[in-house]
Residue frames relative to the residue before (quaternion, step in Angstrom):
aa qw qx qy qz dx dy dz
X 1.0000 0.0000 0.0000 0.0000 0.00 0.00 0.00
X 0.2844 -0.7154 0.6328 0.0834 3.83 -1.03 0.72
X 0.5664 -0.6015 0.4924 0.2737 3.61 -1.11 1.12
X 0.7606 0.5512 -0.1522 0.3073 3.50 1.22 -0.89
X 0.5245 0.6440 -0.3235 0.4534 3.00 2.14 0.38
X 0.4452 -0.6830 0.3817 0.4354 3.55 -0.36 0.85
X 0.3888 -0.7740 0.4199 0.2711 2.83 -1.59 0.14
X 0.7893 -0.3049 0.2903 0.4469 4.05 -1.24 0.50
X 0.5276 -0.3653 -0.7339 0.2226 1.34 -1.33 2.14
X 0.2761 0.6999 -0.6027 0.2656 3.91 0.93 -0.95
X 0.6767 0.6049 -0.3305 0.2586 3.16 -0.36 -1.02
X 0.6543 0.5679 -0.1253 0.4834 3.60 0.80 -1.71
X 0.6403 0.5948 -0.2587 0.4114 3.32 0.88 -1.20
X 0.5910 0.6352 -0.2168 0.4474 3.52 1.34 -1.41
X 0.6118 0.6572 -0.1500 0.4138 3.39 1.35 -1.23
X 0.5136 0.6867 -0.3108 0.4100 3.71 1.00 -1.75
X 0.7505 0.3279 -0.3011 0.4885 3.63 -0.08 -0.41
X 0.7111 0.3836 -0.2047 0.5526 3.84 0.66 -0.56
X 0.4863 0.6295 -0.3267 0.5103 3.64 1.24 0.09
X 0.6226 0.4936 -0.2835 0.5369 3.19 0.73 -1.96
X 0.8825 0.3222 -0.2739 0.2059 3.03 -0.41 -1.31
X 0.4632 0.5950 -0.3999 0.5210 3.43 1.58 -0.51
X 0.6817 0.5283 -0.3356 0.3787 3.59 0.05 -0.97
X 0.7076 0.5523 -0.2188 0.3826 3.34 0.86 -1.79
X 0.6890 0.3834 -0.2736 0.5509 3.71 1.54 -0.56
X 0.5084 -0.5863 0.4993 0.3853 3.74 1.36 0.62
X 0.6149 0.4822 -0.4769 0.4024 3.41 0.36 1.20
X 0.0211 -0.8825 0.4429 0.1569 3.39 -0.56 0.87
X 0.0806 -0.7803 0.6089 -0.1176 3.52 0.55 1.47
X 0.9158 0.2785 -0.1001 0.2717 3.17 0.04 -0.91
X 0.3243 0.8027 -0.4070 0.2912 3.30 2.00 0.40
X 0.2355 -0.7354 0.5579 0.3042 3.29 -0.91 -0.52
X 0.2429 -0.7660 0.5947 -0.0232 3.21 -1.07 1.41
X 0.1549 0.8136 -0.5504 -0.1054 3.65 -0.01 0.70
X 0.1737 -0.8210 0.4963 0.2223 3.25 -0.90 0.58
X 0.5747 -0.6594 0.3914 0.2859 3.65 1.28 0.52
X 0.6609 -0.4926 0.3985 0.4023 4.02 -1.28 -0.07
X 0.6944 0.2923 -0.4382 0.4902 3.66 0.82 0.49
X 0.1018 0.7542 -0.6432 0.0843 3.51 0.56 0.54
X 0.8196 0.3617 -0.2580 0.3617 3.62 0.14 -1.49
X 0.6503 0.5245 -0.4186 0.3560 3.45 1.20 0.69
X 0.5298 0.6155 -0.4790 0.3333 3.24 1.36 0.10
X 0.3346 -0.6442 0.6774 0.1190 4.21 -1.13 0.69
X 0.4379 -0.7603 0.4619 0.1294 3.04 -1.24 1.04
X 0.0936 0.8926 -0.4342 0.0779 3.21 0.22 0.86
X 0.3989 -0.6015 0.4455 0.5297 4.47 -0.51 -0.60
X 0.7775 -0.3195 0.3687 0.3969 3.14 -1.46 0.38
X 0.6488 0.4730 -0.4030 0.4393 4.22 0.56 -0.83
X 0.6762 0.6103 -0.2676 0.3141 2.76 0.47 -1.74
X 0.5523 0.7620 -0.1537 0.3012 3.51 1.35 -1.40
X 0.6496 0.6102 -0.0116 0.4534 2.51 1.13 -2.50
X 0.6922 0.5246 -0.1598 0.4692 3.39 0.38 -1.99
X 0.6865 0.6125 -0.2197 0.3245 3.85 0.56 -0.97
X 0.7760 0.3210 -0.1514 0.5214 2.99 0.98 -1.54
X 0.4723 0.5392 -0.3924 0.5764 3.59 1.61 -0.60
X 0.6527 0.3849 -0.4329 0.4883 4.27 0.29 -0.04
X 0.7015 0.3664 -0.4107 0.4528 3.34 0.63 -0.96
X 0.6888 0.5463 -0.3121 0.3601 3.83 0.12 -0.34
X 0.5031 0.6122 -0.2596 0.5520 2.90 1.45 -0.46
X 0.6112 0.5430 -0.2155 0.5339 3.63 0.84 -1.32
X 0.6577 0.6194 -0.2253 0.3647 3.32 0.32 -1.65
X 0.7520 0.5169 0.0093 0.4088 3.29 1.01 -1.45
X 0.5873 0.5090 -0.2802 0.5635 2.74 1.80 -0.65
X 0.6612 0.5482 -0.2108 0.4667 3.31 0.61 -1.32
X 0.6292 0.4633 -0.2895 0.5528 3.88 0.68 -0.34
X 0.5778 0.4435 -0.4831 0.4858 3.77 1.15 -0.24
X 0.6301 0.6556 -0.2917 0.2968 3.33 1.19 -1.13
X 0.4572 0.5877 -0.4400 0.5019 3.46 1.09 -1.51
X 0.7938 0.5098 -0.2591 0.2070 3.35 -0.13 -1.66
């Protein structure tokens, strides 16, 4: 990293031209993908599997909150 790189979000902005044009050829080099401060918790998993999970855990969730009650 270099002191001379702007800094977040600034930065992204610098990008916007190289984006467009990446994108516009259906490429998405230059997107931006944040994944934020739980990144190293996410598991690789398929889209069901995904789906099914969070639909159990919410389920649960839901349960338990009748309980509280």
């Amino acid at each position: 990293m270099t002191d001379a790189a702007l800094a977040f979000p600034t930065a992204g902005a610098a990008l916007t031209p190289l984006k467009s044009a990446a994108e516009a050829a259906r490429s998405a080099d230059f997107s931006s993908l944040w994944s934020g401060q739980a990144a190293a918790l996410g598991r690789e998993m398929s889209t069901g599997d995904l789906i099914r999970r969070l639909a159990a855990e919410a389920a649960q969730r839901i349960k338990d909150l009748g309980a509280e009650g």
